[in-house]
Structure formats: C-alpha cells, structure tokens
N, C-alpha and C positions, 0 to 999 in steps of 0.2 A: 484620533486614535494612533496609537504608535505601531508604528511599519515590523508587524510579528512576521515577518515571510517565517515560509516553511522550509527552505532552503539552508538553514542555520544548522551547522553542525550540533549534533548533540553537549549540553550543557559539560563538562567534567563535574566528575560521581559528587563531589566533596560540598558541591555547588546545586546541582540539580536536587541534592535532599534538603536542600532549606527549604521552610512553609516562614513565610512572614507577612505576619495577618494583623487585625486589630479587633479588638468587641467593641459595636456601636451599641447603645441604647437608649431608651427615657431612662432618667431615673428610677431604681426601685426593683426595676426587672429582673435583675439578679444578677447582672455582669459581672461584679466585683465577687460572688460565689460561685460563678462559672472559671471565673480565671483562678479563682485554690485549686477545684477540682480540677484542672486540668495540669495543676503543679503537681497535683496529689496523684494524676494517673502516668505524670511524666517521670516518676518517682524525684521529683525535685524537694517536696518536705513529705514530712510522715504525718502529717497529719492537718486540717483546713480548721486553721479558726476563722471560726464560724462571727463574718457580719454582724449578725444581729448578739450576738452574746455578750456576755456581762464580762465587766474589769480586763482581766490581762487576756482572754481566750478571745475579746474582741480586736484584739492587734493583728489584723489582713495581713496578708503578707504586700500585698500588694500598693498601700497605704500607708504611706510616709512620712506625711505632715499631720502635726499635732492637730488641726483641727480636723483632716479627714477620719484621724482615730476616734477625736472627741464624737466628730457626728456620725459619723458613720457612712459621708459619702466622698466619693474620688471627686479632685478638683485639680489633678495633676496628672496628667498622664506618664504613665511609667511601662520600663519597658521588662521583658525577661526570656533569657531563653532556656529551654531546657530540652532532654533527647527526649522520643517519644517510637517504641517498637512498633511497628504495624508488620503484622506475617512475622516474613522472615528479614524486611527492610529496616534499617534505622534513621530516622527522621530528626530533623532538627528545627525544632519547633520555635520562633522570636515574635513573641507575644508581645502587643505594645496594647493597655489598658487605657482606656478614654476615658474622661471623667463626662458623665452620663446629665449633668446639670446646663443648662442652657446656657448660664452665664461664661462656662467656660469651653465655649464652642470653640473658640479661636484655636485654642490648644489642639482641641479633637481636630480640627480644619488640620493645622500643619500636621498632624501626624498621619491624616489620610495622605500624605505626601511621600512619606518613609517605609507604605506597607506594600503589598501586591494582592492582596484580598481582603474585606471585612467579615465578620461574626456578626449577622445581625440579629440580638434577644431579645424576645418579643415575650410577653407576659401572658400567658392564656387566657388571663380576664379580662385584660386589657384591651389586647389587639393591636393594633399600629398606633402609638401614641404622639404627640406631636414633635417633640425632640427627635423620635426614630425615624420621622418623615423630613425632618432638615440635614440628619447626619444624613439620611439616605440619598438625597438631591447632591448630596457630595458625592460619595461613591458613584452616580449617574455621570456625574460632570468628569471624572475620572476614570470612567469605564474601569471602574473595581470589582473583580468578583465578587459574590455576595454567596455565603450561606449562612441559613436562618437557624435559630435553634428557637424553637417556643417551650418556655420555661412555662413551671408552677403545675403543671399539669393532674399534680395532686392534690390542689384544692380546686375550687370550683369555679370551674374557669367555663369558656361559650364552646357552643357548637366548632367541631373543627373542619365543616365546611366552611365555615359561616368566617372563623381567622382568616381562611386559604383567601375565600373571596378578597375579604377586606384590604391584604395585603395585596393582590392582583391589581384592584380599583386604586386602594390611594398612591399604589404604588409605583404602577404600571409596567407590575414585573410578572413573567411570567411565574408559575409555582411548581413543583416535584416535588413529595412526599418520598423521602427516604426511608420514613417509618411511621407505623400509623399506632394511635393512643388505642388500649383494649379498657374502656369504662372512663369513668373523668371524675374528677374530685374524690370521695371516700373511694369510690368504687373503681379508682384507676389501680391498674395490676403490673401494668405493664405497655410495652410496645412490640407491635408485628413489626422486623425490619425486612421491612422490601428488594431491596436492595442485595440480601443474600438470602433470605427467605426463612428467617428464624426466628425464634420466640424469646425475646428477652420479659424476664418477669423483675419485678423489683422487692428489693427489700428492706421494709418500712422498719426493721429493728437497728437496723445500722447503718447512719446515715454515711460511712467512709468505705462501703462493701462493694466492689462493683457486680452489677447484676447478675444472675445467673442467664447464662444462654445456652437456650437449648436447641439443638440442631433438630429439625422437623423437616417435610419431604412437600415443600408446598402446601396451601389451605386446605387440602381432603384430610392431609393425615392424621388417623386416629390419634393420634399422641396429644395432639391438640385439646381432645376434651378432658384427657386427665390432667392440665394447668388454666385451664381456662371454662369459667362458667358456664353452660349451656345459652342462657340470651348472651351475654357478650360475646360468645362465638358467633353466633347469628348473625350478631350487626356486623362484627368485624367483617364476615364472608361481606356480607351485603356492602359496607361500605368498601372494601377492596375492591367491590367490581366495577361501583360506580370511578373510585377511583382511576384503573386500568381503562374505565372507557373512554370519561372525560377529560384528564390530565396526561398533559405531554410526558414520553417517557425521561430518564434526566439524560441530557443532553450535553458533553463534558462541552462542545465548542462555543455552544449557544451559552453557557455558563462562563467560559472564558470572556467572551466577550460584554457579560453582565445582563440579558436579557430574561433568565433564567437562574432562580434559587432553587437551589434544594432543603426542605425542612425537615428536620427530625425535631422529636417531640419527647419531651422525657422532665424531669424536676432538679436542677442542680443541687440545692441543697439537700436532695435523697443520693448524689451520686449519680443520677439514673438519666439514662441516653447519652452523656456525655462521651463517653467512648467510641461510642458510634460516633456521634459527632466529630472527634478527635481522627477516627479511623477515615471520615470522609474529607477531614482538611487534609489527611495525608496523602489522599487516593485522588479528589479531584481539584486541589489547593492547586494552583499557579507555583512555579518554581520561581525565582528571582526575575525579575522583568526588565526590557530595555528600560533606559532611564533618559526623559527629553531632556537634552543640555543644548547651550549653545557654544560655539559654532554645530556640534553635532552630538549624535544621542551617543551614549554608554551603552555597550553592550556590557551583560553582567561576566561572561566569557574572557575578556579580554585580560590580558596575563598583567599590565599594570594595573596596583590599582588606585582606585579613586572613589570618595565619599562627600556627602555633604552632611550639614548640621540642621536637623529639622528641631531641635528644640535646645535649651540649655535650663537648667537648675542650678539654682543658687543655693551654698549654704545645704545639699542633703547631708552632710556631718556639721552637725552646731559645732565641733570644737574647735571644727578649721572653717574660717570661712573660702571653701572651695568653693568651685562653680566645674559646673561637668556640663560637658558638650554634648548631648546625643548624635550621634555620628549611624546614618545608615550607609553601608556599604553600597555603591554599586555596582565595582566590578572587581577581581583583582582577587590575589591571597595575598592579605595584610599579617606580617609578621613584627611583634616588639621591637621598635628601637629604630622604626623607620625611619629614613628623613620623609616626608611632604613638602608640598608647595602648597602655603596656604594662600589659594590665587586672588584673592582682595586684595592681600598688601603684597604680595607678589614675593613674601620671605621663607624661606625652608624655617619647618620643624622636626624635631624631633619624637615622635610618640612615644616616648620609653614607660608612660604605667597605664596604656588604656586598661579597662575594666570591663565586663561582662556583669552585666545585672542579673540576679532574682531579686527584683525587688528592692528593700533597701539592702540585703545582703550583694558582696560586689567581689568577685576575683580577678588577678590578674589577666589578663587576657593574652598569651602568648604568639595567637594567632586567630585569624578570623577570614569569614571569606565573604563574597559579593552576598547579599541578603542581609549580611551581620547587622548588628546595632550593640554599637562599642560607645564607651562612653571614654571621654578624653578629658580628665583633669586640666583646667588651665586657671590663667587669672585674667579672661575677660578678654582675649584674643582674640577668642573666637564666638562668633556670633549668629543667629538664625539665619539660614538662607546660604551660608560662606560652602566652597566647596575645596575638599581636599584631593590635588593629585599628586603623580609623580612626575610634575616638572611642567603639563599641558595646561593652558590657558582655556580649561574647561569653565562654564560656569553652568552646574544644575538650574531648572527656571520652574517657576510654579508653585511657590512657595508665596501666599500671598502675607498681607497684613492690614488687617479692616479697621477704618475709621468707628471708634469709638462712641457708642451710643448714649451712653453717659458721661458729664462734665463735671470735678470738684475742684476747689481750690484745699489745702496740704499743709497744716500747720504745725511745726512739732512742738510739746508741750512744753519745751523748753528753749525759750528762744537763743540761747547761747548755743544751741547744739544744731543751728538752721546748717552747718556744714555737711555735719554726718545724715541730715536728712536725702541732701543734695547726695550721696552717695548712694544710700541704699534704694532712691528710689530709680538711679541709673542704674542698678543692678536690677532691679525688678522690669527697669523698661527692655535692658537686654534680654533677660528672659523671655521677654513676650507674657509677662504677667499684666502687664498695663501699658498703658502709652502716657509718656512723662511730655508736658510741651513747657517750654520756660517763655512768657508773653516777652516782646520788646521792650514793653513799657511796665515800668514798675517790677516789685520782687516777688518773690514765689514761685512757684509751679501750679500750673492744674494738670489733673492725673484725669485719665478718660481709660474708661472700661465699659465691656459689654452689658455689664449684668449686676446688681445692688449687691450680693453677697459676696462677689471682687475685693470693694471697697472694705467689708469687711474681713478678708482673706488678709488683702494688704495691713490694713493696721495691724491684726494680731502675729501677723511675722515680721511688720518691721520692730515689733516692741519684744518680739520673741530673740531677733538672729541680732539684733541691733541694740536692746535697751531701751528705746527709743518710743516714749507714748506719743503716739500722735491721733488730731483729729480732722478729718474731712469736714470741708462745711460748703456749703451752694457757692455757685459759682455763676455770672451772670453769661457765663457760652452755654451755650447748649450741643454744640454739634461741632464737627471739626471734618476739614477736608486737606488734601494736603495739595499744594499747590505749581502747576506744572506750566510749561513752555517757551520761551524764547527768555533767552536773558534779558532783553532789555524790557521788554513787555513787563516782564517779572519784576524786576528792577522800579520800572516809573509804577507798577500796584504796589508792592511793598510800600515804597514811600508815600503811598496817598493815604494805606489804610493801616499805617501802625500801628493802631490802637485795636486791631482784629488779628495781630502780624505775632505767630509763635516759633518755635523752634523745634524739632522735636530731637529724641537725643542720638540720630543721627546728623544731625544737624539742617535735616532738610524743611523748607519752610510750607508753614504749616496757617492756613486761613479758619480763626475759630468764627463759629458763625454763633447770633442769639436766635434769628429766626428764620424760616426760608426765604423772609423777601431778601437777606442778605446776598443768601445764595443766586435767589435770581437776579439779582443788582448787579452781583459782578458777572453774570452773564451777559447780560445786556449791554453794561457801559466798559467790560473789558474783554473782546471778542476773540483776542490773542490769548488770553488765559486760560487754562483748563485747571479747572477744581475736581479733583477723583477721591472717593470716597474710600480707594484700597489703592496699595502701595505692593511692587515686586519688591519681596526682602532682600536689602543691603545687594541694589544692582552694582 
C-alpha cells in the first residue's frame, strides 16, 4: 500500500478537485450507458445516444472504432473528462471507459494503472458476473477505491439483499447502501437515498430527465405516502431497518483503503440514480493519489511535473496515421509547449499540441494538472510504461504486460506487401493490441492475444487503417514466456533451442512453448533460467 501519511499538507484547490476513476464491468451491464449519462449530466453533450439504437443515434460517444460502432461493444479503452457541479463545488471529472469483454482485459489491467478509483456496474439480474470478479481482483491487488452502481433496476432483476450478499461473498468486500430500490422491475418507482435522506422518484417518459427529488424529514414523514404506494412504503420502512441494523454505516477511510463499497441503485438508460452516483464520486472519490516510481514515489503536489504513458492508440483519425499517447498526470501543472525528459531514451520533448478527450472529440489542451489524462500526438516515441518528467530519472513501475494465451501465425494476402504487414503489426504491438514475436528461424510473425475476438479486431483494422487483407491461421506454439537471467545462461539456451527462440518487438527474447513439458524441460535442464509469463513495461 502506498505511504498516505496524514501529515501531508493539503492538496492545491486546482488539484484536489480532480476525481479520476474508471467503470469496470462484464459485458452488457450498461457501462458504456452509464458513461453518456454521466457526459450528459456533466453537461459535456446534449444529449446520449443510446447503445442499443438503430443507424446514426447508435454512434456512443464513447466508441471509436468502426467495429465497436458495428457491434455495439467497447474493445478499447478511452478516456474523457468533463466538469461536474456538486452544491456549490466544481469538480473535474476524468473518466477512462474499459472495454467490458474478457478478451480485452489487458487494456482494462493497464488502465487500472492510470486511475485512483473504479465504478463497479453490476446488472441487477445478474449479480457479480465473472469478468466483474477478474476486473475486481485488480482493483484488490491495487487497493483501488471501489463504488458500485447496480444498474437495470427497472426490469426484473433479484432480491436486493440477496445482490448485497453475492457481492460481500464473491467478493469479499464489505457493502453500504447509499440508496435503496422502492419496488423492482414494473413496479420500481424510485430510490430512498440514504445518505441525505430524500426521495428520488423516476421518470419512465423521458429517458434524458433527471429525477425529481423530493426533500422529506426522515422515514415517518407524511409526505412520503403521497409519492409512494402504501405496501412499497411498508417494505421500504422494513427493509431500511434491517438495513441500518445489519450493514456497516459508509465509512469514507475503510472505503479509501478499498474494504468497503458503497451502492447506489437506480437504471442508466432511464437517467435514474446516476447523479447520486455522480454526486458520491464527488463527495467520497479519492483525489489524485501518490504514484509508486522508482527511485521514489510522486507526490501528485509537487510543483514539477511528471506523467507516464498507460496506453497508446494508433491511427484514432484514419486520415493521418497518428498515434496518441495516453499520458496520466502525476504530479505537477503542465502547461503547452513544455519541454520533458522522456526518460527511456533519456531526450527532451517538446509537448506543443497535447489534447483533452471527450471521446473521439479532442481539444487542445492548454494546461492540465496531476490527475489529468492528456493525450500526446507522436510518431511512435513514445510507448506503454515510458514516463515523462522535467529532467529526473523517474521511472513510474506497475504497469504490467501478460503473456499471451493465444498463438497464430500472420499472412498478408498479398505477398508483395509482407513489408507493410511488418509495420502495422509493430504499430498494433506498440499499442498493446497484441504481442508481435518474429521466430529465429524461418519468415513471418506469430501474433499472440488474450482472447479469439482480438484476432478478429486485428484483421479488420489492419485492412481498415492499412488496406491491407490479411489472414491468421494455426500456429504450431501454443504459449509464450519471455525469457530471463544471467547473460551467458541466456546466451548457451538460445543457442540450444532456436527453433523455440522469438523476438518480441522490444526486442527482448521471447521462449514459445507447444506444450507444458516444454516449459518444465527448461526448468529442469536450465536452472539459471527464469521463464515469466508477464513482463515490467519497457524497464
């Protein structure tokens, strides 16, 4: 856990109102209709097209790539920020979206790198589903603040003891109700918020309205029965008390330190809870957090500043082929036209057009401060894991990069054009889209990915940003490790096992295996050797 003493003088104002967070989920839950409405209540666009809708009104704001439009699910993580009022404060909100598909955890992994809290959305029919139970063992291993929103709550979803549990159990986190459901499915009306002790009701005719809330004097007061049905009020009292007896009150330290969520309950796609929601990542969100580097950690305070790169995108304007850096801040007020030290290659840059996302929309970014997430035009510079300062031999750490669970070999359908294959698919391995390893022996590549639907990601953007058809086909590896310890150790294995001996486009060497006895072979007959299955990005 990183050393929060209490000691630390208070944040500067400009600093301390950043919330930057991320939404975890399975698929399907509604993340990518959580993150409109939250654009929509930041006043960032006028209006949320809607997911699930037909031809142009299903273009997300948040969905960039032609096939996440075609299908309709995030496979890229993307970032946005926008202000957000709460009372009489203003908030600056840096939202980083996760694509909610298993195959493309990797991405969600390094982005849990770049946030200080997650959004975890959870399906009210559902309950904890298995992808929210892997993202979630990250946030764990990260001691990331966690708050929960459980979506859908207007169709007909389970008992909402019976969520609480589930998530307690698979989770082993503790739970606080911020706000509690009044009926479920048809019959859901609204939510009691706890929290300030008022009646939010919803409204099923406009799905961009935000709720009415009505100020009430605690659960006796008469006002209550003229919004709320006579049995629904019943349960509600009854379930309020069981509530207040048996669940821990919310607990803002136990919550910093990740042992404790708080849920609020309401339906994104009606609009409804959201704000609440919104109003509690304002109230008990984490403000910008030390950052572990080595020789020593970042405070986000410190008047120089300094950033690392947790992601890069290739190609988000087809007409140029750019590549953009995702840059979080972590300490420092960054002004245009800085120089840096970008400390891998140890050379000053210049930043003269970083950018501020909504999305695919992008503006100049004048200035920015520790929490930011700036995106920085280059040609390939700059790469996952690199960190930017003003002149110190910082290096951010914890940025990992997992061996590949799937193996193909890479053919482009035109074999006069095996160059330009060789390019784009450095460009996708920079990105952290795939892992490119080029064997010793003999031509080609094999591309190694998490997950089957990659494979298809990749071909349809190399043939999209490229021209470029190509087709995957089997490959006789199965598994890939990358291979570590003493030079000459390394040196006399290389040379016995060239025919197992890759490259990856780091250039560091890479053991593909066909089967475990592989792997335990070279355990056995090469004792100097270490085979790891994950890699620190670009030490």
């Amino acid at each position: 856990m990183l050393d929060t003493s209490h000691n630390r003088p208070p944040l500067p104002p400009e600093i301390a109102r950043r919330r930057t967070f991320a939404i975890i989920s399975h698929p399907d839950a509604g993340k990518t209709t959580l993150t409109e409405k939250f654009l929509l209540f930041g006043g960032a666009i006028q209006m949320a097209g809607q997911v699930r809708a037909k031809g142009e009104a299903r273009r997300t704001r948040s969905d960039f790539m032609a096939m996440e439009k075609d299908r309709g699910i995030s496979v890229s993580a993307s970032a946005m920020s926008f202000d957000f009022l709460s009372g009489d404060k203003n908030f600056r909100f840096n939202l980083v979206d996760t694509p909610g598909h298993s195959d493309f955890s990797e991405d969600t992994y390094r982005t849990l790198t770049a946030v200080d809290a997650a959004v975890m959305v959870i399906d009210g029919a559902k309950g904890v589903e298995s992808q929210t139970q892997k993202l979630f063992e990250v946030c764990r291993m990260r001691d990331l603040p966690i708050l929960t929103f459980c979506n859908k709550m207007d169709r007909e979803s389970r008992d909402v003891f019976e969520i609480i549990d589930e998530i307690q159990e698979n989770l082993a986190i503790d739970v606080t109700p911020a706000s509690w459901p009044i009926g479920i499915g048809r019959d859901f009306i609204g939510c009691y918020d706890i929290l300030r002790d008022r009646l939010e009701l919803m409204d099923r005719a406009d799905r961009n309205k935000v709720a009415e809330s009505i100020e009430i004097n605690g659960l006796d007061d008469p006002k209550l029965a003229e919004h709320v049905p006579q049995a629904l009020l019943e349960k509600l009292r009854e379930d309020l008390e069981m509530v207040r007896e048996l669940m821990p009150p919310l607990d803002a330290d136990l919550m910093a330190e990740g042992s404790l969520t708080p849920i609020w309950f309401g339906s994104a796609i009606n609009s409804f809870g959201v704000k609440e929601l919104m109003e509690g990542i304002a109230r008990f969100g984490p403000e910008p957090q030390i950052q572990t580097a080595e020789p020593r950690q970042i405070l986000p305070e410190e008047t120089k500043v300094s950033g690392f790169v947790f992601k890069v995108q290739a190609n988000m304007d087809p007409k140029h082929r750019d590549r953009v850096a995702f840059v979080r801040l972590a300490s420092g007020h960054f002004q245009r036209g800085m120089k840096m030290t970008h400390v891998r290659s140890k050379k000053p840059m210049t930043i003269s057009n970083p950018v501020m996302f909504l999305a695919s929309d992008r503006e100049l970014a004048e200035e920015a401060w520790a929490g930011d997430i700036i995106g920085i035009p280059n040609h390939g510079q700059l790469r996952i894991g690199d960190t930017l300062t003003e002149g110190e031999a910082l290096r951010v750490t914890g940025i990992p990069s997992f061996a590949p669970e799937l193996l193909q070999g890479v053919r482009a359908g035109d074999p006069l054009k095996s160059k330009h294959l060789e390019k784009a698919l450095m460009q996708f391995a920079e990105e952290g889209a795939a892992k490119v390893f080029k064997p010793s022996i003999g031509s080609g590549f094999v591309v190694g990915v998490v997950g089957q639907l990659q494979f298809e990601v990749l071909a349809s953007r190399i043939e999209l940003e490229y021209g470029l058809p190509v087709r995957f086909e089997a490959s006789q590896f199965t598994s890939a490790r990358w291979v570590n310890g003493d030079r000459q150790a390394v040196d006399k294995f290389t040379e016995s096992n060239k025919q197992h001996i890759a490259r990856d486009h780091d250039g560091d060497i890479v053991y593909l295996t066909r089967l475990q006895w592989d792997i335990d072979r070279v355990e056995r007959d090469y004792p100097d050797v270490r085979l790891t299955a994950t890699k620190e990005m670009m030490v």
